[in-house]
Backbone as numpy.savetxt, mean C-alpha at the origin, in Angstrom:
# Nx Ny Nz CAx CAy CAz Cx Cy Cz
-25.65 17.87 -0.73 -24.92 16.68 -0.31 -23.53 16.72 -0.95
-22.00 16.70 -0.26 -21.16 16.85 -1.00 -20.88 15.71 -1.48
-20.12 15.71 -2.47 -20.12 14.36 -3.49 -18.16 14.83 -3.65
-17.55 13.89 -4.11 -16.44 13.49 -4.55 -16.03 13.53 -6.32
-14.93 14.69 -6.94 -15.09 14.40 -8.12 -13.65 14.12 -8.75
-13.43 13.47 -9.39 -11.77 13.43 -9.89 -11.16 14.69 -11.01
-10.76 15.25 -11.03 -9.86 16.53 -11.92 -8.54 16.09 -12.41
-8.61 16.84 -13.24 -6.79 17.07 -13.55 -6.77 18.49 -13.37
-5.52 18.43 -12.77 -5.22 20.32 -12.31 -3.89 20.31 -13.21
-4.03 21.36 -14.00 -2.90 21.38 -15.02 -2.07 22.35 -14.40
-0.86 22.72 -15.02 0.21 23.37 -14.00 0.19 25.33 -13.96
-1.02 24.95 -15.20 -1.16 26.74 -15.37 -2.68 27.15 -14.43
-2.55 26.25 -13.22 -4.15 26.14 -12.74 -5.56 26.44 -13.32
-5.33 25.40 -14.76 -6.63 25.01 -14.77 -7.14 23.96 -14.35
-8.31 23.57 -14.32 -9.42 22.24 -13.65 -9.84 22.22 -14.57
-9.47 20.59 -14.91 -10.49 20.03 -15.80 -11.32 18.72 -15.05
-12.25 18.49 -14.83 -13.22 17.82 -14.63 -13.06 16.30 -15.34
-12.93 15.39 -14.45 -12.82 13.89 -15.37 -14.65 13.49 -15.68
-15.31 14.22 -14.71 -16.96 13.32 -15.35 -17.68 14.65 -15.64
-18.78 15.15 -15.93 -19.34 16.03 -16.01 -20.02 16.43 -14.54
-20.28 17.69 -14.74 -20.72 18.23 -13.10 -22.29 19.00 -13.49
-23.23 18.21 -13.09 -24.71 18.82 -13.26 -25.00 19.39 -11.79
-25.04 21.13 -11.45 -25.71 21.26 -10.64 -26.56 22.27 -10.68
-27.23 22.57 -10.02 -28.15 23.76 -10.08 -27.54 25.14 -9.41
-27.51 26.25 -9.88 -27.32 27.49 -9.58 -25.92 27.70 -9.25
-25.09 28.37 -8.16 -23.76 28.67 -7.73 -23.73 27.62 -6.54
-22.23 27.23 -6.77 -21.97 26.22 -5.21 -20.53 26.83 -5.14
-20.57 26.81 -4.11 -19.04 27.10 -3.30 -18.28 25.21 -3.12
-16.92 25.07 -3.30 -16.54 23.92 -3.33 -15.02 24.05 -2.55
-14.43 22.94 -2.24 -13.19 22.76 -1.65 -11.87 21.57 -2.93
-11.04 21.88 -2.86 -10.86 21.62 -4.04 -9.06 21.13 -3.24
-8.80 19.57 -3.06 -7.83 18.96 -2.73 -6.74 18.67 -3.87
-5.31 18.89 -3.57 -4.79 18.31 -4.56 -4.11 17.12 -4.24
-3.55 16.15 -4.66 -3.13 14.93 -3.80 -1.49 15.04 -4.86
-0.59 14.97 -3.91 0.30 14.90 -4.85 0.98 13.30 -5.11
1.03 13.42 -5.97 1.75 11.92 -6.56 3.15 11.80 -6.06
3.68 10.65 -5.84 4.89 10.21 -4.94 6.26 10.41 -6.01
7.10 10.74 -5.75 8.13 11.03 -6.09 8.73 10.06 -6.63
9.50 10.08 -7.58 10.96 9.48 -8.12 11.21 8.44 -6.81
11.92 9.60 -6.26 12.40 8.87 -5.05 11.97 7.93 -4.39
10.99 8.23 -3.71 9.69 7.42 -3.07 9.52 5.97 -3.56
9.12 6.38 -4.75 8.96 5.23 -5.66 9.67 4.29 -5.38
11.10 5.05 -6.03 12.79 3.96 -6.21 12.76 2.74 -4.48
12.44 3.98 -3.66 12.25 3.11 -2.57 11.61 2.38 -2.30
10.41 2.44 -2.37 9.54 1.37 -2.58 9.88 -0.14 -2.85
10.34 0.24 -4.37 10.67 -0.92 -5.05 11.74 -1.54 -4.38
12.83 -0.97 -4.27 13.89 -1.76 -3.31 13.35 -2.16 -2.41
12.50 -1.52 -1.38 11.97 -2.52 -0.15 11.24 -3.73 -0.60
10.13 -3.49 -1.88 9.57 -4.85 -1.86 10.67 -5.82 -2.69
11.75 -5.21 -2.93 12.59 -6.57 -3.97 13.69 -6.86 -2.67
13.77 -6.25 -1.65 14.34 -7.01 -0.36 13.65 -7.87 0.30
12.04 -7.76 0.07 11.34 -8.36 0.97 11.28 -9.91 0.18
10.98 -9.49 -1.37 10.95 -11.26 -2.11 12.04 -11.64 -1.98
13.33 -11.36 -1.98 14.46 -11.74 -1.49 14.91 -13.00 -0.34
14.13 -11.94 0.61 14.06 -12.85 1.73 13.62 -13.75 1.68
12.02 -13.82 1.49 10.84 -14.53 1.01 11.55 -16.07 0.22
12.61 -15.61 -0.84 12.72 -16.14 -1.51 14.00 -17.37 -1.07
15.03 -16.63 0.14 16.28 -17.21 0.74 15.26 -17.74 1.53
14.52 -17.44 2.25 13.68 -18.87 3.29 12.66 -19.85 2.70
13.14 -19.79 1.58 12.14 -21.13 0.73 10.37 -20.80 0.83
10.39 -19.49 0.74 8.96 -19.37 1.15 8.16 -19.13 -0.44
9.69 -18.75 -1.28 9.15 -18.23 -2.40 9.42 -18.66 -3.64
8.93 -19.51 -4.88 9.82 -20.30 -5.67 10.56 -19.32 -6.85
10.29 -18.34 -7.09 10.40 -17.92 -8.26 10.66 -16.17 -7.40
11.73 -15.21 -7.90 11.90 -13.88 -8.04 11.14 -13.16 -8.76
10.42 -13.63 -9.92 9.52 -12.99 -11.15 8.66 -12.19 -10.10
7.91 -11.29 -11.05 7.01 -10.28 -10.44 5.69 -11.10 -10.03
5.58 -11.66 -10.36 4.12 -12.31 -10.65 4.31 -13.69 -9.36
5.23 -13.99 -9.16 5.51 -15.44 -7.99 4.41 -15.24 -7.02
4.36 -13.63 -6.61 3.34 -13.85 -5.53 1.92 -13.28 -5.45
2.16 -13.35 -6.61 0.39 -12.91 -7.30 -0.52 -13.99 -6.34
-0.52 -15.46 -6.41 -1.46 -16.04 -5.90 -1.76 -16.00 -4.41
-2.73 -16.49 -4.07 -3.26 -16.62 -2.78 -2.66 -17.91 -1.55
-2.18 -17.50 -0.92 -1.80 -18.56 0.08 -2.85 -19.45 0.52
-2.80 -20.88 0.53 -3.74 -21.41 1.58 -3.13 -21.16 3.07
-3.91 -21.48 3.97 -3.96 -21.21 5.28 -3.14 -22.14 5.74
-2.88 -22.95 5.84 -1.50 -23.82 6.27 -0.18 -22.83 5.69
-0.12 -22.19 4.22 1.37 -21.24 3.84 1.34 -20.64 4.78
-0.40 -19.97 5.52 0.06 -18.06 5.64 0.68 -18.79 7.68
-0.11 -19.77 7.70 0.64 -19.92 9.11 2.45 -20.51 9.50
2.65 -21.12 8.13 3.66 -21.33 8.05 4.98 -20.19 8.24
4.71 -19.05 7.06 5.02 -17.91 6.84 4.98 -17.13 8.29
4.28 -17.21 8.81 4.23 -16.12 9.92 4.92 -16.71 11.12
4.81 -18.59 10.93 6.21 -18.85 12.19 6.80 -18.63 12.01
7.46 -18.36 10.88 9.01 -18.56 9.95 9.42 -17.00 10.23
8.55 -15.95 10.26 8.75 -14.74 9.90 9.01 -14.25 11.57
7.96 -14.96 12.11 8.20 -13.87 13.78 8.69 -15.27 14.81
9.46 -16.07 14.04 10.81 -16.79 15.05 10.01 -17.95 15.71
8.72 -18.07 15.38 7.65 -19.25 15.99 6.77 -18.85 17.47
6.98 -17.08 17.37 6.14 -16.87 18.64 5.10 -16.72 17.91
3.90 -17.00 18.62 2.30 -15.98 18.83 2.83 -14.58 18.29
1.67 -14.08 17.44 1.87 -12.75 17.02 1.31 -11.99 18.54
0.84 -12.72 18.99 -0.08 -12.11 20.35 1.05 -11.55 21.30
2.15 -12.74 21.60 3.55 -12.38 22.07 4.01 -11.23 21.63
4.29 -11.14 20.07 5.26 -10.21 19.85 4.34 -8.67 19.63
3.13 -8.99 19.64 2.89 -7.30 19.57 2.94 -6.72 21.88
2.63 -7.96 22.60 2.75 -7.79 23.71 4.58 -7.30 24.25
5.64 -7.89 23.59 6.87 -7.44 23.98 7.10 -6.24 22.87
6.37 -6.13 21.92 6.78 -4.36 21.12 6.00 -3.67 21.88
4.72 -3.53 22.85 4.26 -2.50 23.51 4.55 -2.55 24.72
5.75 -3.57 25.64 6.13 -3.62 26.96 6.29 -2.45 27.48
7.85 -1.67 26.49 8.02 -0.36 27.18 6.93 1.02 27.05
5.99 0.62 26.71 4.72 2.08 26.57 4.59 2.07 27.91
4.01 0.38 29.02 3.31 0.40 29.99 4.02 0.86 31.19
């Protein structure tokens, strides 16, 4: 049964194993590396989500810039509020129907 295991692959390709591996006899295995996101990537990231509280924050949606402002949970009256405010007061039903007009 294949199973899932976490490693560190060091840069002189060794594997080290994060849990211990009990198996019986020889197994053949496949062995993924996932690479971690860049500097760059990152930097971007962050600018997109500090444009997005920005906004958030110029349409009164948001009281506070701090990291933490939008830690909590919306009640359901915010998140519908938020989403007129955000897609101009159409139906999301509308606007995913006029972003897939030109496919049909």
């Amino acid at each position: 049964m294949p199973r899932t295991i976490e490693v560190i692959v060091h840069a002189d390709g060794r594997i080290e194993p994060l849990e211990p591996i009990v198996i019986s006899g020889t197994r053949r295995g496949v062995l993924t590396i996932l690479e971690t996101p860049s500097d760059a990537t990152e930097a971007s990231q962050k600018t997109a989500l500090a444009a997005l509280l920005e906004q958030l924050y110029a349409e009164g949606l948001l009281t506070s810039l701090e990291s933490g402002a939008i830690e909590r949970q919306l009640s359901r009256k915010e998140r519908i509020a938020l989403a007129q405010r955000l897609s101009g007061s159409r139906p999301l039903s509308q606007i995913i129907l006029e972003e897939r007009e030109d496919r049909f």
